[in-house]
C-alpha positions as CSV (number, residue, x, y, z in Angstrom):
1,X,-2.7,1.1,7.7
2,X,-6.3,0.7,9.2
3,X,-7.7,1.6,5.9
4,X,-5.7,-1.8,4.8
5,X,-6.9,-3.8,6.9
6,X,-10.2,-2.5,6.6
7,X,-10.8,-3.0,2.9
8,X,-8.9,-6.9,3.6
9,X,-11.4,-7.8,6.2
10,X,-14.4,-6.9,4.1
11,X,-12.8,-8.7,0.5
12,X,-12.2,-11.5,2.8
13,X,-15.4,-11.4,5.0
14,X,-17.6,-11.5,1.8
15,X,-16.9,-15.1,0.9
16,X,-17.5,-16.5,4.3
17,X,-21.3,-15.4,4.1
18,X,-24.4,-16.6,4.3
19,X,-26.1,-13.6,2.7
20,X,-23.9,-12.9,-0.2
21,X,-26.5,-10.9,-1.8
22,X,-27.2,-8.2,1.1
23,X,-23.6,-7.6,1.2
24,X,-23.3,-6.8,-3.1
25,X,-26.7,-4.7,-2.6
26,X,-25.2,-2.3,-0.1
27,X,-22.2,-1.8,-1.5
28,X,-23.9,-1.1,-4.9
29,X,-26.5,1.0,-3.0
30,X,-24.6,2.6,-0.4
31,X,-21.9,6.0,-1.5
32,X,-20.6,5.6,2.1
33,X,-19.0,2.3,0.9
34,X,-16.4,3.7,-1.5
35,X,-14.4,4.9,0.6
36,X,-13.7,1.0,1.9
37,X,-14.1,-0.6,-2.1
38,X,-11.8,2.3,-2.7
39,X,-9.3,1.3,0.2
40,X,-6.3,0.3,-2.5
41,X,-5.3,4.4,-2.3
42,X,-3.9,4.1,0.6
43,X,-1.3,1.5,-0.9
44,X,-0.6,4.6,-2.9
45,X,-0.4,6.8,0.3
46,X,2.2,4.2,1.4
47,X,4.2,4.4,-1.8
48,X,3.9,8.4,-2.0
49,X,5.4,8.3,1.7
50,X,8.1,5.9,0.7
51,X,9.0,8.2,-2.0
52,X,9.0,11.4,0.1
53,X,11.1,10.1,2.9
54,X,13.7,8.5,0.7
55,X,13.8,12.0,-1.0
56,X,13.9,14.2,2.5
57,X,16.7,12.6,4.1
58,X,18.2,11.3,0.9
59,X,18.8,14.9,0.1
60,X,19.7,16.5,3.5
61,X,22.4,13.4,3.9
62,X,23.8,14.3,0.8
63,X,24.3,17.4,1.4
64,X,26.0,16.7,5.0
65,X,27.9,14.8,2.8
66,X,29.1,16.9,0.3
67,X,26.8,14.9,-2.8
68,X,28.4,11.8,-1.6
69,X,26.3,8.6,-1.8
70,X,27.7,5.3,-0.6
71,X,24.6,2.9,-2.9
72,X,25.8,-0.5,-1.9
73,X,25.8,0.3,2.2
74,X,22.4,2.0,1.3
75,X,20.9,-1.1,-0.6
76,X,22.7,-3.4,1.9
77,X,21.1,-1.5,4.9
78,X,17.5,-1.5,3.3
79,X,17.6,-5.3,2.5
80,X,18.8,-6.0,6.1
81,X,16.0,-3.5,7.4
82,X,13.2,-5.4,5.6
83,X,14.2,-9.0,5.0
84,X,15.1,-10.9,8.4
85,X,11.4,-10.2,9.9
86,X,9.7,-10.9,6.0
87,X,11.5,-14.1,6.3
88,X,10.6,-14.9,9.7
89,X,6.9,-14.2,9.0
90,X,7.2,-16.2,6.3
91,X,9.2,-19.4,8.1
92,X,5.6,-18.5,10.6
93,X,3.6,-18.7,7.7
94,X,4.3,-22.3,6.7
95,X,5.0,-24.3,9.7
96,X,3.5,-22.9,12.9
97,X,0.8,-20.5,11.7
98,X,-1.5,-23.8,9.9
99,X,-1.6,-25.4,13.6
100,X,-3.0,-22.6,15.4
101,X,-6.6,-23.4,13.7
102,X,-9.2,-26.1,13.3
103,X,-12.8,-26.4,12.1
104,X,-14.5,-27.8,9.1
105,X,-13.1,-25.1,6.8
106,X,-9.3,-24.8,8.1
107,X,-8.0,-27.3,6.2
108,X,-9.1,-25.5,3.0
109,X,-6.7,-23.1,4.4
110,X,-3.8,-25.1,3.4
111,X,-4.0,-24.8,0.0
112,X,-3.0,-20.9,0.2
113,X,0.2,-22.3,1.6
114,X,1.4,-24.8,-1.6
115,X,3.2,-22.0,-3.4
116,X,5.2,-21.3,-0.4
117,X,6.7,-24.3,-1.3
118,X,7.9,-23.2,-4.9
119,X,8.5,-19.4,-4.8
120,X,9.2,-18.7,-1.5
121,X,12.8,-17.3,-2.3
122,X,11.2,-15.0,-4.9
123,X,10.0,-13.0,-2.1
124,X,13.5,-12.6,0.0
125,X,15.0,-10.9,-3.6
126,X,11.9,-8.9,-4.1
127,X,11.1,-9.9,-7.2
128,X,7.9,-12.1,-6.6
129,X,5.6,-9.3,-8.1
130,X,7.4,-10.4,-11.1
131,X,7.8,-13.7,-11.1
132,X,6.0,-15.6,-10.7
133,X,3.3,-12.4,-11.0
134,X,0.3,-14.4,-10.7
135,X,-1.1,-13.6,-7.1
136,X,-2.4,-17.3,-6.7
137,X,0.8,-18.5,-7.1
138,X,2.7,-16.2,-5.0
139,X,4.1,-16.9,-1.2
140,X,2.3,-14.5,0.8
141,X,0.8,-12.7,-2.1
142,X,0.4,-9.2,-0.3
143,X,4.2,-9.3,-0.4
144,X,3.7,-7.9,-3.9
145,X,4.1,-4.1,-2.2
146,X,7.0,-4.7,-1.3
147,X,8.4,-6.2,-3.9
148,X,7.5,-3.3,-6.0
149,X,8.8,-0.6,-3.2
150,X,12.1,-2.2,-3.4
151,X,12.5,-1.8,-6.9
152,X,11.3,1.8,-6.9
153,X,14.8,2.1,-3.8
154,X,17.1,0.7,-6.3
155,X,16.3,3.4,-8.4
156,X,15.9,6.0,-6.0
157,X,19.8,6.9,-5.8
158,X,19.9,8.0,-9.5
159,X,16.9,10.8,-9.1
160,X,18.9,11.6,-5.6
161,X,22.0,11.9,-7.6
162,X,19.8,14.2,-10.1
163,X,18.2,15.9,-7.9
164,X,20.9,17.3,-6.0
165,X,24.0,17.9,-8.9
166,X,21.5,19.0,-12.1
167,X,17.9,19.8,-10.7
168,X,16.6,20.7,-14.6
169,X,17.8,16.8,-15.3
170,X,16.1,15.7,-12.4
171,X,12.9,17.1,-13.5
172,X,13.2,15.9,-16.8
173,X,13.9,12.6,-15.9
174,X,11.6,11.9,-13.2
175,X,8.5,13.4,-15.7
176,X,9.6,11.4,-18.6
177,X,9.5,8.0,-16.0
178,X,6.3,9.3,-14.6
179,X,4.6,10.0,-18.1
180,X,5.9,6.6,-18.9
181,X,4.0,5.0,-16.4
182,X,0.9,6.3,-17.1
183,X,1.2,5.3,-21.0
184,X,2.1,2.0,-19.7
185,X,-0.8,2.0,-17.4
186,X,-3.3,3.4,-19.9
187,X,-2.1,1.5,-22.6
188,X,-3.2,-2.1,-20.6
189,X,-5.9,-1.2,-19.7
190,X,-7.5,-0.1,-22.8
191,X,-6.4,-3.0,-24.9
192,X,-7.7,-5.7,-21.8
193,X,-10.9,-3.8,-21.3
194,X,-10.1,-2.6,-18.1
195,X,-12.5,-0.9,-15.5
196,X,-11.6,1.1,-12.9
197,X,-11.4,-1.1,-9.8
198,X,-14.4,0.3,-8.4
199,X,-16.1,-0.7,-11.0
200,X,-14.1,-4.0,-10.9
201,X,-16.3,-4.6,-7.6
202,X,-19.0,-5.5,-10.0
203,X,-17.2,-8.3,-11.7
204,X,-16.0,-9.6,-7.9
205,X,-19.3,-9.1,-6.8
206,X,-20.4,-11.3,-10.2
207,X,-18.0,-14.3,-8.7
208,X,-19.9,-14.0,-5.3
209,X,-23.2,-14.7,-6.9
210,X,-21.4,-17.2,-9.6
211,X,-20.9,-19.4,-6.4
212,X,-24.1,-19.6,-4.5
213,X,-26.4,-22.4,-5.0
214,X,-28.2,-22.0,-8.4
215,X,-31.8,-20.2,-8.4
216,X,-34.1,-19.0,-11.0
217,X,-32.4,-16.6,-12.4
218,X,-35.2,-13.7,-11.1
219,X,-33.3,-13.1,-7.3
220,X,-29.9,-13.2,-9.0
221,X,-31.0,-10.6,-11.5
222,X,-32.8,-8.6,-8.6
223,X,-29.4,-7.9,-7.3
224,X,-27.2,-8.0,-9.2
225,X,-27.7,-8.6,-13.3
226,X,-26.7,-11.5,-15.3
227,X,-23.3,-13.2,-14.5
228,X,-21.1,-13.1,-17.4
229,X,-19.0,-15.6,-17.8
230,X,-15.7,-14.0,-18.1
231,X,-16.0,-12.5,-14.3
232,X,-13.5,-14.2,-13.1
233,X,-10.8,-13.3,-15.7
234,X,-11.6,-9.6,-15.9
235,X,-11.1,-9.3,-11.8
236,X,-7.7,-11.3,-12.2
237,X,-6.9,-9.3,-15.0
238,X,-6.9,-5.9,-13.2
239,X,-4.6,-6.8,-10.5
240,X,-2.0,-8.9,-12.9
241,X,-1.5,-6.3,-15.7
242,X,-2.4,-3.0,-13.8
243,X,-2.6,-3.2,-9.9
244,X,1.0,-5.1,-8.5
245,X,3.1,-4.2,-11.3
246,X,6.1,-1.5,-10.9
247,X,5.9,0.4,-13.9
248,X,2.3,0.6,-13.2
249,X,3.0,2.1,-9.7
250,X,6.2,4.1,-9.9
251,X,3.5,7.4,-10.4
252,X,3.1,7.0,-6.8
253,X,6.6,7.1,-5.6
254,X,8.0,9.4,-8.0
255,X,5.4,12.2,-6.3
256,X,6.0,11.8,-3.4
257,X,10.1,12.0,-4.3
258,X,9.4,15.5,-6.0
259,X,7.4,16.4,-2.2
260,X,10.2,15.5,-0.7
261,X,12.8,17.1,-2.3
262,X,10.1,20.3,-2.3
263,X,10.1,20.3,1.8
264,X,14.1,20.0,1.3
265,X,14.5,22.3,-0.5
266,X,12.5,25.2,1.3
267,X,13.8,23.9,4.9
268,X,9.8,22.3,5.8
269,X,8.2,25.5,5.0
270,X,6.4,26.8,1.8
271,X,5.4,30.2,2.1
272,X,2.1,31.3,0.5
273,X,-0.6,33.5,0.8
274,X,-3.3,32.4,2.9
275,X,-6.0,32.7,0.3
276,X,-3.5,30.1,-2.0
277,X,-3.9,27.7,1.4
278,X,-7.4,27.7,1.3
279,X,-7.7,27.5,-2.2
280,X,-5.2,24.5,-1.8
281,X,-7.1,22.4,0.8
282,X,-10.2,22.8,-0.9
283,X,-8.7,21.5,-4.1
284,X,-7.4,18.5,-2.3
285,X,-10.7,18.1,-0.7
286,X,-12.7,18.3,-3.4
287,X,-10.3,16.3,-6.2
288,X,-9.8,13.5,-3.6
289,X,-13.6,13.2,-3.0
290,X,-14.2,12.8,-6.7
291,X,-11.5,10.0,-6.7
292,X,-12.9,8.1,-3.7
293,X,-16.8,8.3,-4.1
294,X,-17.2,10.5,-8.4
295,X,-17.9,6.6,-9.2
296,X,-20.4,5.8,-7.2
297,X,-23.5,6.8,-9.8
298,X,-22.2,4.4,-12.2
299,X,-21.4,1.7,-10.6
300,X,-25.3,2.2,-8.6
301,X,-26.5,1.7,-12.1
302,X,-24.2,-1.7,-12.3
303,X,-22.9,0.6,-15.7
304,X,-19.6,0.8,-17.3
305,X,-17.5,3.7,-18.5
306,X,-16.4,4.3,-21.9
307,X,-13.5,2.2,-22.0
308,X,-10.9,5.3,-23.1
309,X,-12.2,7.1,-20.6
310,X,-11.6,4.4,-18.1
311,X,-8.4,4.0,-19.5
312,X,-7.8,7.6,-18.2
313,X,-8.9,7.2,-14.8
314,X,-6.4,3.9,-14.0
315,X,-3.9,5.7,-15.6
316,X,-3.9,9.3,-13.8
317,X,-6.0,8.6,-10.6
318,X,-3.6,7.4,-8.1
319,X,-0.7,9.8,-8.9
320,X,-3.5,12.9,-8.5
321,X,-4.6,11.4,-5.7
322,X,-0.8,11.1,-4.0
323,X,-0.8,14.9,-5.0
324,X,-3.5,15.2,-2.7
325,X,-1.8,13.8,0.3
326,X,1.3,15.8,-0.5
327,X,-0.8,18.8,-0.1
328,X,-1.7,17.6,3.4
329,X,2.2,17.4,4.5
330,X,3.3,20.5,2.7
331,X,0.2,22.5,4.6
332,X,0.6,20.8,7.7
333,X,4.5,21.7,7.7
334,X,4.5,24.7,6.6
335,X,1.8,26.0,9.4
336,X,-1.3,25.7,7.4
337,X,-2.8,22.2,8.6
338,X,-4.8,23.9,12.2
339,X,-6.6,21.0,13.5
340,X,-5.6,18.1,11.4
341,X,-2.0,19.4,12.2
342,X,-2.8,18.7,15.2
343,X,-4.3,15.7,14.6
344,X,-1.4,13.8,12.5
345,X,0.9,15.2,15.1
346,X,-0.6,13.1,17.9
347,X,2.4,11.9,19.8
348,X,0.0,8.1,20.4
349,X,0.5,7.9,17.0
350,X,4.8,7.9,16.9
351,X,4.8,4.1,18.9
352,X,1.8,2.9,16.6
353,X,4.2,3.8,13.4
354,X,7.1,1.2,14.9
355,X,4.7,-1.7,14.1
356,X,3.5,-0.6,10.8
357,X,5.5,-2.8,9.3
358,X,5.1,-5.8,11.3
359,X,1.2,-4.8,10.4
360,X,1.2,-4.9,7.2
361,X,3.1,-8.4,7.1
362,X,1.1,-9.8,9.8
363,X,-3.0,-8.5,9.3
364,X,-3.7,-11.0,6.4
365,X,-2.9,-14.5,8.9
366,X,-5.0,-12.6,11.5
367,X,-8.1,-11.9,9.4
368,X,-7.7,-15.3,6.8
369,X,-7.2,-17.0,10.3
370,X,-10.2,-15.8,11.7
371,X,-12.7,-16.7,8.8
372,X,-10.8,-20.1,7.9
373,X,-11.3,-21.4,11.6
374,X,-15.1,-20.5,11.5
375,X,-17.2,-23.5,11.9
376,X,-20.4,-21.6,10.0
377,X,-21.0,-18.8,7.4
378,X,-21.5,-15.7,9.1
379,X,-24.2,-13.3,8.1
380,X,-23.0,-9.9,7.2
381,X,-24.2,-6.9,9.0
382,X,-22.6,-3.3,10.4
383,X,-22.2,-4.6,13.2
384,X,-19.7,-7.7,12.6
385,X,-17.9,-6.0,10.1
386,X,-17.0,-3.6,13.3
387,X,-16.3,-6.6,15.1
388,X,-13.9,-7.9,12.7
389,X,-12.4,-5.0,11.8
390,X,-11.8,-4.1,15.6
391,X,-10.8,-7.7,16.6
392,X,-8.6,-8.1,13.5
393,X,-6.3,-4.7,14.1
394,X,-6.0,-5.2,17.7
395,X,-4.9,-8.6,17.1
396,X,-2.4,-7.3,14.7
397,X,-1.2,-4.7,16.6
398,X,-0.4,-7.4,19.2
399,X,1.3,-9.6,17.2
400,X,3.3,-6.8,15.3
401,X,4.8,-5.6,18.9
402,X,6.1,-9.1,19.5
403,X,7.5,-9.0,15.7
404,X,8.8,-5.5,16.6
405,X,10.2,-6.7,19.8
406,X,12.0,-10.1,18.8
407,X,12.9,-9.1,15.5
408,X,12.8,-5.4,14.3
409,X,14.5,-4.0,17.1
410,X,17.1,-5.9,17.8
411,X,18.3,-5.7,13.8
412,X,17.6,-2.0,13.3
413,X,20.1,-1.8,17.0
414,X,22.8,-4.0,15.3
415,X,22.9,-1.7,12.4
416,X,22.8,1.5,14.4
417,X,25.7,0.3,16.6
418,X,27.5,-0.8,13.3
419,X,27.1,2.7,11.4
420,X,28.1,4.9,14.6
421,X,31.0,2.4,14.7
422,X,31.9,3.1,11.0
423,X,31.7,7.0,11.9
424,X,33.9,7.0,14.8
425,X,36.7,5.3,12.2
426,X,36.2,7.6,10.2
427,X,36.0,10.7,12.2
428,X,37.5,9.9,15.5
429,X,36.5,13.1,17.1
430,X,32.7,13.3,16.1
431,X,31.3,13.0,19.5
432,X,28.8,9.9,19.9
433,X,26.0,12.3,20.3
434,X,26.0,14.0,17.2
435,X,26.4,10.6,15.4
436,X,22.8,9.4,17.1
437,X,20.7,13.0,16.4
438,X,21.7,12.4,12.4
439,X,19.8,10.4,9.8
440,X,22.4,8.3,8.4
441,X,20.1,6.6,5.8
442,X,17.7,8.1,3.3
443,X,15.3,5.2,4.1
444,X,15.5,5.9,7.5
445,X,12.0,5.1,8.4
446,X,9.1,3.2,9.4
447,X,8.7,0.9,6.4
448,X,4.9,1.0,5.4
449,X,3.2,-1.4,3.9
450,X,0.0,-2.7,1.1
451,X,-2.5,-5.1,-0.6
């Protein structure tokens, strides 16, 4: 989640600057930046977790359960789970949140709120990454993510189904969907000219430079290279067609479904020889290194890649790279993770994953509210991009407890109190403590979230 809100505080940060063209030059000069331009992976991460979860204790209820799947209670329980603090962050968003602000440059800020006022209720049914699709004209537009992870839930009973009555189905099924989606996704890109998004930086940085005062020509050029004029377009065409849509990011989820049902399956351990671990962690290594920072040449040389090949990369990257990070939880489960084991398993960590959620709703007012109330341009260095990164995840953290506090937690106790309730009626002599150590929902989890 810091990832997130690291790669939305620098996107945001750049157009409140006074040096515009230091910033493009050290991202195009510096390989250390990818791994912030390349921050949209961990959206990925997200969805690959999603999927894993809804797959682990999807499978170990159903077979508590004897293969039986109650779908509406499950659908029910995940709308109910997600949508009464979405809506109340929303409800925030349009009539308390513009108030908290002032300067020359809040009410600019206002703007961002008009298609609140058409197509909110697209985002309470989940279907605002569809319609209306255009980011500019959606409420909230980094509720696209979850638009898209509730669609991938709705189908996530039929590959449970699958997976636990006719595994060879399964498979089929879930590699015919996944091949699918990278068709899809390779398909639209090659016939709109699609780059990679790293590459896309080039094109954003294009609309940076578009908008300073005009010079010359020989400083733009310096840094940058001529402006095309169809800069604009290209960027909004990458996360319209490609980057919000479902069947573009399915690959994602149905990985991390296939993990899941993997640690299932061989009860959280894999056994393997420990040369196959070490060959196995340096494969991840290596392959997700290439992913994060193998573009960095080209886009130093402001080039492009051949637009097949780049048609490739959007289309196979992200579900290679979610391969990677299921390498991390079948190693670290299965006793092969040492240190970084160790690490993930911090115990700080568990109360931190409560507010993810409430994070991933809340971090775009906190870092749009603290660039729309300044009253001057700031001029980009190391050092306030560690400022605002800091200031704008402890501020969300904050803000994400009292979300937790007034609204999470009080739902998610209703609905435990309601399912033990069901249980007792329907076995009377389950004692209550063996109701509250089961997992009673195959999305029972911290919901992630994004951009």
């Amino acid at each position: 989640m810091a990832w997130i809100i690291l790669g939305h505080v620098v996107l945001t940060v750049s157009g409140f600057t006074d040096n515009a063209l230091y910033l493009i030059r050290y991202v195009l000069n510096s390989w250390t930046f990818q791994a912030i331009v390349n921050a949209t992976f961990s959206v990925d991460t997200f969805f690959f977790l999603s999927g894993l979860l809804v797959a682990y204790l999807g499978m170990r209820e159903l077979k508590r359960s004897n293969g039986k799947m109650n779908v509406p209670v499950m659908y029910f329980y995940r709308y109910i789970r997600l949508t009464p603090a979405y809506a109340f962050v929303i409800l925030m968003y349009v009539s308390v949140w513009p108030l908290l602000g002032s300067g020359p440059m809040w009410m600019f800020m206002s703007r961002g709120l008009e298609p609140c006022t058409k197509s909110w209720w697209t985002n309470l049914i989940y279907i605002n990454n569809i319609y209306p699709g255009d980011l500019q004209k959606q409420c909230m537009s980094w509720g696209w993510y979850l638009g898209n992870d509730m669609h991938f839930y709705l189908l996530s009973p039929l590959f449970l189904y699958l997976m636990y009555r006719h595994k060879k189905i399964a498979v089929a099924t879930m590699s015919a969907v996944l091949l699918f989606s990278l068709i899809i996704t390779g398909t639209f890109s090659r016939l709109t000219d699609q780059q990679p998004n790293v590459l896309e930086t080039v094109s954003f940085a294009q609309l940076v430079v578009k908008s300073l005062p005009k010079d010359d020509g020989l400083i733009t050029d310096m840094f940058i290279g001529p402006v095309p004029n169809d800069a604009q377009q290209d960027f909004n065409m990458f996360l319209e067609d490609i980057y919000t849509k479902p069947w573009c990011r399915i690959g994602a989820y149905l990985v991390g479904m296939a993990f899941g049902y993997l640690l299932h399956a061989n009860q959280n351990r894999v056994k393997m020889p420990k040369i196959v671990a070490i060959g196995g962690w340096i494969a991840a290594l290596v392959t997700s290194s290439l992913i994060i920072f193998g573009l960095y040449p080209t886009l130093h040389n402001m080039e492009m890649l051949n637009l097949d090949v780049a048609a490739f990369y959007n289309a196979v990257t992200r579900p290679v790279w979610c391969c990677c990070v299921g390498w991390v939880v079948i190693a670290c489960t299965s006793g092969y993770g040492a240190w970084i084991n160790t690490l993930l398993s911090w115990k700080a960590f568990i109360p931190l994953s409560r507010l993810t959620y409430g994070l991933y709703l809340l971090h775009p007012l906190v870092i749009n509210g603290l660039c729309w109330s300044s009253e001057v341009n700031w001029h980009y260095s190391l050092l306030l991009l560690v400022i605002l990164f800091s200031g704008s995840l402890l501020l969300s953290i904050v803000f994400a407890y009292f979300l937790y506090v007034l609204i999470e937690a009080p739902i998610m106790g209703i609905m435990k109190i309601v399912m033990e309730r069901n249980q007792i009626k329907k076995s009377p002599d389950t004692p209550v403590k063996e109701l509250e150590d089961k997992k009673l929902l195959p999305d029972n989890k911290k919901t992630s979230g994004a951009v």
